[in-house]
N, C-alpha and C positions, 0 to 999 in steps of 0.2 A: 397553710391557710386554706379555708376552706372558700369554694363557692357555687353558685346556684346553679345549675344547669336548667335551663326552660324553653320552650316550645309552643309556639303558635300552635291551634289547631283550629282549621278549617271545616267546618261542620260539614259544608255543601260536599267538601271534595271527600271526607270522612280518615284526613290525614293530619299526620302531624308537620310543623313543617321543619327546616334544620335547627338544629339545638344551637343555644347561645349560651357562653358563662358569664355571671354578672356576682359581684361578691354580696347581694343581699336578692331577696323577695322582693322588698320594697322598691329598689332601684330597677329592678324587671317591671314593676309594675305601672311605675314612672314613666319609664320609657315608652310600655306599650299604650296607655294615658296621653300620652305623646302623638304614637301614631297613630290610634283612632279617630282624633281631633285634628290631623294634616292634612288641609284639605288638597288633593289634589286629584286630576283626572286618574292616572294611574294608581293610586290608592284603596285596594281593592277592603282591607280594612275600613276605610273611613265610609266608601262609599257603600258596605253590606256589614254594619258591624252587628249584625244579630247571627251571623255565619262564624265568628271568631269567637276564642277564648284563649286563655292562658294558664300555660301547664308547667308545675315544676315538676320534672322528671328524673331528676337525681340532686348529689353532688360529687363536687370533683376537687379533691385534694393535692394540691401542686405540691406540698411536700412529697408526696407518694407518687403522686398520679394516678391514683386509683379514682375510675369512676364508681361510685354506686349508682344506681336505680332506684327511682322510688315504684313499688309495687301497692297499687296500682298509681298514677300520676295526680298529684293535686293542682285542683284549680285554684288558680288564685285569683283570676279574676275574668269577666266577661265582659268583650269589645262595648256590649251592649250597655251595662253600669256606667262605663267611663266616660259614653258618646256626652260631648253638651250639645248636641242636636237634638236630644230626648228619646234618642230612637229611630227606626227605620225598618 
């Protein structure tokens, strides 16, 4: 079975941050939907989300275990779309 491998990226700091597997797009995108709208002090997302995006950067095949890469990384989505603050 295959699944997604994705990545925050932090614009400010011009990094990606640790890779996460999730078995679709959609459920990554969910999630990160999730924490742009968490409000909390530590919540470096919620509280700068024009600094963040979302990147699938491969997949990863648990029959094999073989990672691919995707060249170059697609986005799937920006902190900034998902805020329902409207923005920031």
């Amino acid at each position: 079975m295959f699944q997604v491998v994705v990545s925050v990226k932090d614009l400010a700091a011009q990094a990606f941050g640790r890779p996460v597997f999730v078995p679709t797009a959609g459920v990554a995108i969910r999630s990160f939907r999730d924490e742009v709208n968490r409000e909390a002090s530590d919540n470096e997302i919620f509280r700068h989300p024009a600094d963040y995006e979302l990147y699938q950067i491969g997949t990863f095949d648990d029959s094999t275990g073989l990672v691919e890469a995707l060249q170059p990384p697609k986005l799937l989505s920006r902190a900034l779309d998902l805020s329902e603050r409207g923005g920031s």
